[in-house]
DONUDO-916647 format. One record per residue (C-alpha): x, z, y. Coordinates in steps of 0.02 Angstrom, whole numbers, padded with zeros to 5 digits, always signed. Each point is the difference from the previous one (the first is absolute). Last residue first. Layout:
<pts>
XZY...
</pts>
This chain:
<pts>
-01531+01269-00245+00164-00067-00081-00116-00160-00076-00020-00076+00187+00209-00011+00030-00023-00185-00055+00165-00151-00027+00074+00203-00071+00200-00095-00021+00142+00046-00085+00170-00071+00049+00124+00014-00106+00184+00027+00024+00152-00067-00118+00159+00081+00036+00173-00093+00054+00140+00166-00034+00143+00031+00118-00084+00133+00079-00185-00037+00004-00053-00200+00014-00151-00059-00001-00067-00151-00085-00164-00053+00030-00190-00006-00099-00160-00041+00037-00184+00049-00021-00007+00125-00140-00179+00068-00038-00054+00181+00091-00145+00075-00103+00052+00178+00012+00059-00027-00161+00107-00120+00042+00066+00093+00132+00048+00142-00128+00078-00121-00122+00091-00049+00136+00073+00166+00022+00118-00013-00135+00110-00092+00119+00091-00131-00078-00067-00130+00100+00043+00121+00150-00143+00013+00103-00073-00088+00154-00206+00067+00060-00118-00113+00043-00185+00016+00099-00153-00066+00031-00155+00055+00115+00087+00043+00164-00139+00030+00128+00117+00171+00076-00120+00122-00095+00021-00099-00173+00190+00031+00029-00027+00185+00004-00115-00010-00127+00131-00084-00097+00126+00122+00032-00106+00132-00060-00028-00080-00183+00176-00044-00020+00027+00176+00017-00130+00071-00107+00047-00126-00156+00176+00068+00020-00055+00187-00011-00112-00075-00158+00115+00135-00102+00101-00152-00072+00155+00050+00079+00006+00192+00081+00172+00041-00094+00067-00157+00057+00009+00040+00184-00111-00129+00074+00022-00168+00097-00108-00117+00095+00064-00120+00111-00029-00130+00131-00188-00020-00068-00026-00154+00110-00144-00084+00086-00065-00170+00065+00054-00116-00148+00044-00174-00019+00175+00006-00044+00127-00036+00115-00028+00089+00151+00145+00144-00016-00070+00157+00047-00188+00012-00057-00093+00102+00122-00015+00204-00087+00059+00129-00120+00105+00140-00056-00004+00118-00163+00069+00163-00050+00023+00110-00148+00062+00195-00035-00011+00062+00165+00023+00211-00041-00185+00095+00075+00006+00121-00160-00143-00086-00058+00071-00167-00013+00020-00121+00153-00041-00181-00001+00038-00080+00177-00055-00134+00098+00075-00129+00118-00111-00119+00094+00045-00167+00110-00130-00085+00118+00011+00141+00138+00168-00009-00005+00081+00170+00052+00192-00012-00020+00065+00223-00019-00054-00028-00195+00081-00158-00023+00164+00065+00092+00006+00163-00095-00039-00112-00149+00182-00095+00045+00100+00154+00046-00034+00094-00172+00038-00132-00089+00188+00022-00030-00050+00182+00008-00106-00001-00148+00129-00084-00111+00046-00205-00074+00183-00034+00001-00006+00030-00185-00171-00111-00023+00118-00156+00074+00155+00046-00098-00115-00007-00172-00046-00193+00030-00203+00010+00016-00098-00036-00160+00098+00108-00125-00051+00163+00095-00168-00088+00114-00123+00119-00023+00074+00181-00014+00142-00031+00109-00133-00083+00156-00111+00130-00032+00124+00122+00055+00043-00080+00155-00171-00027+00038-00071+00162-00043+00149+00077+00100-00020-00101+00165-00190+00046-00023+00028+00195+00010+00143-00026+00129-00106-00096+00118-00170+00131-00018+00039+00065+00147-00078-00150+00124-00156+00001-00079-00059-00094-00154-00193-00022-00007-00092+00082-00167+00005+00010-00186-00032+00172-00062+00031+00033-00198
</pts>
């Protein structure tokens, strides 16, 4: 397993972890029209976008196997919405379910917070599905629920959590 810096060809190789992630995790969570509409190419364009944007306080890694194939992703950096009291923000993490609970995830996480370590952020939050077996992940990883909001996906009103690291200090 190699975990390094995404570049700007790995688009389609994260489009389709996160498309494909998204059917695995959330079937019977998210309405069933929603994960239809999901493919590779109707995310192709926005991770070409992320990739081609270079901001110097975001990061985007990649989890390849030994053949070189993308098989997990995450993104990081400021906060985005300002209304919780923490610096930084795991935007996403996601992995093709065949690499779960390989520690892949655990590497991840662990890379974005050194990248937000590096920019004098010392907490962080990540938003999740309520529903989202992941939580048990951020839990383990010592994240403790901070808030939660409705969200609303298709013509479904979701519950989100908000996980919160208060201290990035025990990732090092």
């Amino acid at each position: 397993m190699h975990i390094r810096l995404a570049r700007e060809g790995d688009a389609r190789g994260i489009a389709y972890v996160h498309t494909e992630s998204w059917k695995t995790t959330y079937r019977g969570i998210v309405p069933d029209h929603v994960l239809h509409l999901l493919t590779t190419e109707s995310r192709l364009a926005q991770w070409e976008q992320q990739l081609r944007a270079s901001e110097n306080d975001q990061i985007l890694i990649v989890a390849e196997d030994e053949e070189g194939e993308i098989v997990g992703f995450a993104c990081g950096g400021k906060e985005r919405e300002g209304q919780l009291p923490y610096d930084g923000e795991l935007y996403a993490i996601y992995l093709l379910q065949s690499h779960q609970n390989s520690g892949i995830g655990r590497q991840l996480v662990k890379q974005v917070v050194q990248h937000l370590q590096t920019c004098k952020i010392d907490n962080m939050m990540i938003w999740a599905l309520e529903q989202n077996p992941a939580c048990r992940f951020y839990e383990k990883m010592g994240g403790i629920p901070v808030h939660t909001q409705s969200i609303r996906i298709g013509d479904e009103d979701l519950e989100e959590v908000a996980y919160g690291w208060p201290d990035l200090t025990p990732f090092a």
